[in-house]
N, C-alpha and C positions, 0 to 999 in steps of 0.2 A: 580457090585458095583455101588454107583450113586453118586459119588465122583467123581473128575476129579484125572486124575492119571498122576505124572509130573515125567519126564525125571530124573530130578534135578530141584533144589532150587534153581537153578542161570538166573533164569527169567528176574529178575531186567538188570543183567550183560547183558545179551544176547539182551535184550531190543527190542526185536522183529523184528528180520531179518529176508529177505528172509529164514531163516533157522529154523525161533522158534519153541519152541517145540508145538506138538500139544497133542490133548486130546487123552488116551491111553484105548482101549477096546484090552482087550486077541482077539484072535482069534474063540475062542467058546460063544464070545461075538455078534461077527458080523463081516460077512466078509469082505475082505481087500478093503478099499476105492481106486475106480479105480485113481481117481484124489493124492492120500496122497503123491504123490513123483513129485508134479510139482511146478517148481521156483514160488514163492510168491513173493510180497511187503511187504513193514511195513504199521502199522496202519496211521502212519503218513502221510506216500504218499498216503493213501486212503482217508483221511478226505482233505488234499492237492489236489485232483484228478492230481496225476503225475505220473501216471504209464500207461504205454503201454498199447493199448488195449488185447495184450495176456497176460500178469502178470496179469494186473488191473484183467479180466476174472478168472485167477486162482487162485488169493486172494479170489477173493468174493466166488467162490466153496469148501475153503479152510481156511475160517477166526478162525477156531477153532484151527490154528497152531499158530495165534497171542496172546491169551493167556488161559489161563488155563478153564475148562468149567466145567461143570455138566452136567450131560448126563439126557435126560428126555423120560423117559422109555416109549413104546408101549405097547398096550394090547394084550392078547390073540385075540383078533375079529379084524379082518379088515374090514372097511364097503366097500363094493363095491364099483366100480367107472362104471356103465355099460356104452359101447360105443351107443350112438343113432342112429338107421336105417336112422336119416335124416341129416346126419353132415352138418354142416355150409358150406356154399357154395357160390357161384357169392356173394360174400359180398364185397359193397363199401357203400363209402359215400361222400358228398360234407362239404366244408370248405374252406370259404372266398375264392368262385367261382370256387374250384379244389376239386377232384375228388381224392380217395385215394382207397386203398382197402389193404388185409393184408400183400400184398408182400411190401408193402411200408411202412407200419408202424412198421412191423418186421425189417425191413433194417433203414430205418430213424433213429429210435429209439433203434438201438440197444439192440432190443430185443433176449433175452436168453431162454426164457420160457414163452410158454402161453398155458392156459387149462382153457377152456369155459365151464362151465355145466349148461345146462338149463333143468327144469324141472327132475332134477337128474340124466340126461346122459350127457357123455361127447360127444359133440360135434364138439371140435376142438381139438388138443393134441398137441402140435410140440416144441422140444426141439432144440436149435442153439447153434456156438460157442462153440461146441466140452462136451455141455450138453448132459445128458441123465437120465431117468427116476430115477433112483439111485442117481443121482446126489444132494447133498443138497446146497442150495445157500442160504447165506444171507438175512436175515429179512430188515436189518436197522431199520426205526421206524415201521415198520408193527408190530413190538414186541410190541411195545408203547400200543395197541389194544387188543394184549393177555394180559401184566399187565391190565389194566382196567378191561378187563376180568373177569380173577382171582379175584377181589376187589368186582364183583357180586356174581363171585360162594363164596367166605366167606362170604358176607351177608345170601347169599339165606342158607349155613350148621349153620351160626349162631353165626361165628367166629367174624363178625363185626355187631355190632346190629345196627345201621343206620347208613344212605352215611350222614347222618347231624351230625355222632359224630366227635369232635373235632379230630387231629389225634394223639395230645397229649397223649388221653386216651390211644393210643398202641404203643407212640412212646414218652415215658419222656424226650426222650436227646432234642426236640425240644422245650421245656418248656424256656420262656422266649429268644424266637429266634423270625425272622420274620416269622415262622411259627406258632408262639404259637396264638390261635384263629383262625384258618383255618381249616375248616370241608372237611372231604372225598369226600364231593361232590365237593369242591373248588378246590383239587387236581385231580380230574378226570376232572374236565373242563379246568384247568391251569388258576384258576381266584383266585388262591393262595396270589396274590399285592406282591410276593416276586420278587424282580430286576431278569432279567437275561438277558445276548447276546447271541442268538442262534445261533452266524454266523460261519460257520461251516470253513472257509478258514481262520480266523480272527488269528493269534495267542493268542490274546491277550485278545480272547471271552471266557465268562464263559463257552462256551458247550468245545473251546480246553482245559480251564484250567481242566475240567473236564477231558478229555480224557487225561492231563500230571497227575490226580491223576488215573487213571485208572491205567496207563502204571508203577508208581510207586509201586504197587499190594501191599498197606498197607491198610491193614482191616478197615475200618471204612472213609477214606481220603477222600470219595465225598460224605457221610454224613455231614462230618466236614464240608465240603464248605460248602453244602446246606445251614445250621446252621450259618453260617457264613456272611451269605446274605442280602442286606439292604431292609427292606420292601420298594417298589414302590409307593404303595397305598393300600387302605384298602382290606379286606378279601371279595371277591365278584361283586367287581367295576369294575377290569379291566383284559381283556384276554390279555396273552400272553405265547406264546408256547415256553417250555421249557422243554430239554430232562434230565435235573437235576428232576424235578417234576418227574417224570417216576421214574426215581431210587427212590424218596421218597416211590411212591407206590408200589414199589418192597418192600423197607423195610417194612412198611406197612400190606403187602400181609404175612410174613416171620411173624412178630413180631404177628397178629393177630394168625396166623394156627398155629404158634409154629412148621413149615417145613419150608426146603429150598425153594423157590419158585419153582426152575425146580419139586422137588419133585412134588406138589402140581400142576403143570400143566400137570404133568405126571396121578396124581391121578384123577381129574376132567374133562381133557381136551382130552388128548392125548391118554390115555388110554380107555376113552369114547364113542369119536367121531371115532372109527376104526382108527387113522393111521398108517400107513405100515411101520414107519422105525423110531428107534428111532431119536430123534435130539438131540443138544446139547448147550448152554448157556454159553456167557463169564460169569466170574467172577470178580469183581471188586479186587479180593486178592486169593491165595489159599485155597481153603476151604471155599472163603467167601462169600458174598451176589451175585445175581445176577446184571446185568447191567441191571436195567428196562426197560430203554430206545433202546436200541439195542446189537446186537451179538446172537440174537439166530439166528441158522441155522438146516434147513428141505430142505424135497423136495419140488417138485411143488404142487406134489399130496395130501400133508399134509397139506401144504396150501389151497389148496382149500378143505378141506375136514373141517378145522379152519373156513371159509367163511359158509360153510352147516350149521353148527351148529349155526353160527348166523342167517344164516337163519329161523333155523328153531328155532328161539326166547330162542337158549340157551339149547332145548331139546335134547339129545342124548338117540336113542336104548329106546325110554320109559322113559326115567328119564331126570327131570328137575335139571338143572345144572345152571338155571340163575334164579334169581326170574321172574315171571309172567311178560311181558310186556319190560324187563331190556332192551332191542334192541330197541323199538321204542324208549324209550329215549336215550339210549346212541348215536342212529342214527342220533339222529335229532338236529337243531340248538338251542343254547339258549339264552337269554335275559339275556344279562353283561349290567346293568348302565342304563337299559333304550333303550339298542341297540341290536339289531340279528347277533350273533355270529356265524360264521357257521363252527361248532367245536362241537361236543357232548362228549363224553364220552371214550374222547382219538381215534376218531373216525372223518374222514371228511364229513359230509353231503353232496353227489349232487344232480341230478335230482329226482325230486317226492320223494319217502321214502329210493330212493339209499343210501349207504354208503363205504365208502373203510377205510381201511387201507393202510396208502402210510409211504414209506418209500423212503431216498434217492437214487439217481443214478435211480432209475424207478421200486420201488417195488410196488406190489399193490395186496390186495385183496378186490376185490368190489364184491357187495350184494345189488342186486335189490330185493327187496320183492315184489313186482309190477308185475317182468317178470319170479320170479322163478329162478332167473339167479345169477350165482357165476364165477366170474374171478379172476384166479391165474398170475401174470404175474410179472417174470423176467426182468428186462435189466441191462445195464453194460454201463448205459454213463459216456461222460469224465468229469463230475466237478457232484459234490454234489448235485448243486440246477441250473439251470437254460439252460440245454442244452439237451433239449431233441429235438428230430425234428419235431413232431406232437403230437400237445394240447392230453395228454391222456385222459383229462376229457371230450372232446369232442367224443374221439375214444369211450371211455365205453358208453358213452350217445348214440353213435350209434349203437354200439350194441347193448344196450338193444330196440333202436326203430327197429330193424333187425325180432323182435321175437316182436309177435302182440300177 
């Protein structure tokens, strides 16, 4: 089935405790998740960061018990992951006069997962914190990167005829809103001029009112904010990141294919790119649209297997799933106002042609097309935004200068 399958209708009541229901596969579905019977948090102490680092850990392995998902289907083919005869090894580096290397950045950073592939073999693999290969862990905004995605693979099947159409053309309910005059390409950059607070601790920021209409589970309720939103400034002038935009391109992505989005990354992406295990997608309601912005959950190995495919410019198995070139732009910085944004296409630009997908608490998948190189990488820190132990943008940038 590719529906999400509820316990009960009493979601709202239950309101997502340590106990809420999660997403329900028969048995002849797939087998029994080793993690599905360990104490959880709410959604709330996780955008809060106030959960113990063993809860906090079994939430984020475990977020599809917080509310209702769509399962996004695997293919027949798995693409390989081969191990490389030369694995990673004596690896350090320096930073602001000291000296690091992986046991310290693993530890520091609380990292939960990291799997290195360069030139198509894995080179590093190491699972922490009572992970393990089977285990599926939280995206947060690394999802942010697949919706953008999907908004290339519709162009490139036909379903969106240019990133410069208005998004009215596939979204009427935004017609006379501060979206009405805002192109696909505006909402892939987040240069939409619609207001938002992205502050994730804030109660009183649009990304939590967002998350109290989430937690509400009424079909359409973070459309309606969206729509509800004061234009900033005009359509193209000014960047600002916002995980509301994300749900817009969720709708978006749904309203253009005439599919559920999980469907449609199952169809293009997941089922394409070989991954090993299905994954699964909050829903913003029963039955209803996807969270654009975050709740999907995979493994590691899917993850970096979503990085291959950008690497290799959107190609999978022969078939082109992106249009011609769609990664060097989505990759790369753009010019908001006169000024270099370094923000592509739902996507963070770093060193040379790098780019990642980062999500909070410490998600990342980064893509060097330079060094061949794709990292998958897990952690589990205690606040949202600003407590990791070592700059990761630094750690990737030394990895890739690791490999000549």
């Amino acid at each position: 089935m590719n529906i999400f399958c509820s316990r009960n209708l009493a979601i709202a009541v239950i309101l997502f405790t340590s106990t809420s229901m999660s997403s329900c596969m028969s048995s002849e579905d797939t087998p029994v998740y080793r993690h599905a019977n360990e104490p959880i948090g709410t959604v709330r102490e996780v955008y809060d960061g106030r959960l113990y680092p063993d809860i906090q850990v079994n939430t984020f392995r475990n977020i599809d018990r917080l509310f209702p998902t769509r399962i996004v289907k695997r293919g027949t083919t798995v693409r390989d992951l081969p191990e490389s005869s030369t694995p990673l090894s004596d690896f350090s580096y320096t930073a602001d006069g000291k000296t690091y290397d992986l046991f310290d950045v693993l530890s520091l950073n609380r990292v939960s997962g990291l799997l290195i592939i360069k030139d198509g073999e894995v080179v590093f693999e190491k699972y922490l914190l009572g992970n393990t290969p089977d285990t599926r862990w939280m995206s947060m905004s690394v999802v942010k990167s697949m919706t953008a995605t999907l908004i290339g693979a519709a162009i490139q099947d036909g379903y969106i005829e240019s990133i410069d159409d208005p998004i009215v053309r596939y979204l009427p309910r935004f017609n006379n809103t501060a979206y009405d005059g805002v192109t696909v390409r505006q909402v892939l950059q987040m240069t939409s001029g619609v207001a938002w607070n992205e502050t994730y601790t804030d109660p009183t920021s649009d990304r939590r009112r967002m998350l109290e209409a989430q937690i509400a589970q009424r079909p359409g309720d973070i459309l309606d904010l969206m729509g509800a939103l004061p234009r900033a400034a005009e359509p193209g002038t000014r960047w600002n990141y916002s995980t509301g935009e994300t749900h817009v391109a969720g709708a978006l992505v749904q309203a253009a294919t005439g599919m559920p989005v999980a469907d449609y990354l199952s169809e293009k992406i997941w089922s394409k790119a070989g991954m090993e295990a299905d994954a699964n997608w909050w829903l913003e309601s029963p039955d209803g649209l996807e969270v654009g912005g975050s709740g999907l959950s995979a493994t590691l190995r899917d993850y970096a297997r979503f990085g291959l495919l950008l690497l290799d410019d959107g190609v999978a198995d022969g078939e082109r799933i992106l249009p011609e070139g769609w990664m060097a732009e989505a990759g790369s910085p753009k010019t908001v106002d006169g000024k270099e944004v370094e923000y592509g296409y739902m996507l963070w630009p770093l060193h040379g042609d790098s780019y990642a997908a980062i999500g909070i608490f410490g998600q990342f998948v980064f893509v060097d097309p330079d060094k061949d190189l794709v990292v998958a990488m897990w952690s589990a820190q205690s606040k949202p935004v600003d407590r990791h132990g070592l700059d990761e943008y630094v750690f990737l940038e030394a990895i890739s200068n690791h490999f000549e």
